[in-house]
N, C-alpha and C positions, 0 to 999 in steps of 0.2 A: 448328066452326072457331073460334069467341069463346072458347070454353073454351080450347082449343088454347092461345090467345094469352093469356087471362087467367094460365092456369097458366105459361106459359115466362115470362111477365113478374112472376109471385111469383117463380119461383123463379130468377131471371137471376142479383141481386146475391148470395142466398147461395152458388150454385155459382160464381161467380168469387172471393169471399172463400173458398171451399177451395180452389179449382183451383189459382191463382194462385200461393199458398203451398208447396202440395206439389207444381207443376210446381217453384220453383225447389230445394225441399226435393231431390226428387229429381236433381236440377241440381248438386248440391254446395253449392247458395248458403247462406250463413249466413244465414236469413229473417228472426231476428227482429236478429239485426246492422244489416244491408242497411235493416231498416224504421226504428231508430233513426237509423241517420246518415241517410234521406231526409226525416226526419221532423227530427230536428238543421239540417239544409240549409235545408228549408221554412221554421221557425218563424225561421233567420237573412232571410230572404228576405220574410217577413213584416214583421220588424222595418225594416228596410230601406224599403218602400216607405208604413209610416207617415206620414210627413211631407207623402208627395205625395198619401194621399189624403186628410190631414186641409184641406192646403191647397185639393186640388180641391172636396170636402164645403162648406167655408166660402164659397169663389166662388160656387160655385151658389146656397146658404143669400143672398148677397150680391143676386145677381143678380135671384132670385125676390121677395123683400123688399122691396125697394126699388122694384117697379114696373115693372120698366127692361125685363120678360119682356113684362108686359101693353100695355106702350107700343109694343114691337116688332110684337107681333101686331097690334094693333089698326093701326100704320100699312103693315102690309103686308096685311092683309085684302082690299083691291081689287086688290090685282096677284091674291092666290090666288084669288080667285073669277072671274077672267077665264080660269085655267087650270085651274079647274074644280073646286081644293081643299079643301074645306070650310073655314074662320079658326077653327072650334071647335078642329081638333086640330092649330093650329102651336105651340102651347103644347108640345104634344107631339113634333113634330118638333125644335122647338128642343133642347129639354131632353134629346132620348133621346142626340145624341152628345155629352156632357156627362156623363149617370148615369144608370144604369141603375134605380136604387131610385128617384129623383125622377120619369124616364121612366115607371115601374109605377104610379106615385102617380097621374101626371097620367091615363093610360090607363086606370088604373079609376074614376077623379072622371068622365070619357068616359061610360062605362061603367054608370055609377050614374045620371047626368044622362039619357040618351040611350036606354038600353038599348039588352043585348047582341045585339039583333036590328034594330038600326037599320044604319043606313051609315055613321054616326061610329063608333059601337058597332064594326061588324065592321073600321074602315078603323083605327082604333087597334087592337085585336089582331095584322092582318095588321102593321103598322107597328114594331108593340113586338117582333114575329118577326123582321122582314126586315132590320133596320135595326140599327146597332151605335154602341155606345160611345166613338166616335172621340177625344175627348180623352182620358178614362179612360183608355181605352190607351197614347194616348203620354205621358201625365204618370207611370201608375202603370206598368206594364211596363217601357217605355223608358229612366225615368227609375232604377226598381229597378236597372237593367243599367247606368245613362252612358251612354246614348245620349243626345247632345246638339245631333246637328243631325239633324232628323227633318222638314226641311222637304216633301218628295214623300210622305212618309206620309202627312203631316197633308193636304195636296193631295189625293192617293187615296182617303181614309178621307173626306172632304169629299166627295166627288165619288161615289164609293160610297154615301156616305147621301143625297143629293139625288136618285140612279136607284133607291135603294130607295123614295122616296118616292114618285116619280113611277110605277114599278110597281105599287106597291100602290094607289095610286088606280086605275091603271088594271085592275088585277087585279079589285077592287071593285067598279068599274065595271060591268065585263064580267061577274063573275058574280051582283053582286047588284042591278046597274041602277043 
């Protein structure tokens, strides 16, 4: 059955890079047309949300820098240890709905520190999974499109990574003690 799976997961992308083509080939579609102007689209759409994520990149650069991450954890430390959350990885909860690359950084400095078989170890993996990039989103998507009032996302997207946090601790809990 490993095999089974090893072999459909070689070969998954190159059979959709023909598939794909000679379904719309046979479709009528003009495919390599169609792939210029998406790729045309893209790279406008790229250009476009520039700004928002050099701005987002620099805040966080700001924020880490300056202390103002480590001051945060350290005075919220005694609240998370009454509900049970390790203070090792708010660095990391902080960080992950902010960036995703910053989030990886901090999760594998985790990871290195603690090793990948500890309970910081596994609560940062499950965390870095379950948990999303809440600003990233609405600065660099949102912003790409003019969306300008995005206040119940950002509410949601908040709220959403707070229950992801708290499941995975307790996820962790549950299956690694």
């Amino acid at each position: 059955m490993t095999g089974l799976i090893l072999e459909l997961s070689r070969w998954a992308i190159p059979f959709l890079l023909f598939f794909i083509p000679s379904l719309g080939f046979l479709r009528g579609v003009r495919v390599y047309e169609a792939f210029v102007a998406g790729a045309e689209d893209g790279f406008k759409v790229a250009v476009k949300i520039i700004p928002f994520l050099v701005g987002m990149l620099v805040a966080i650069g700001v924020f880490r820098a300056s202390g103002a991450m480590d001051l945060l954890a350290h005075a919220l430390d005694p609240v998370l240890r009454l509900a049970g959350i390790p203070g090792e990885v708010l660095p990391l909860a902080i960080l992950r709905p902010l960036s995703g690359g910053g989030a990886l950084g901090v999760a594998a400095e985790l990871i290195s520190e603690y090793g990948p078989d500890s309970f910081i170890g596994r609560l940062a993996s499950v965390m870095q999974g379950s948990t999303d990039t809440t600003f990233y989103v609405l600065t660099v998507y949102f912003g790409s499109v003019g969306i300008r009032r995005y206040r119940y996302a950002l509410a949601l997207g908040l709220i959403a990574d707070v229950s992801s946090l708290l499941a995975a601790v307790a996820i962790c809990r549950i299956m690694f003690g």
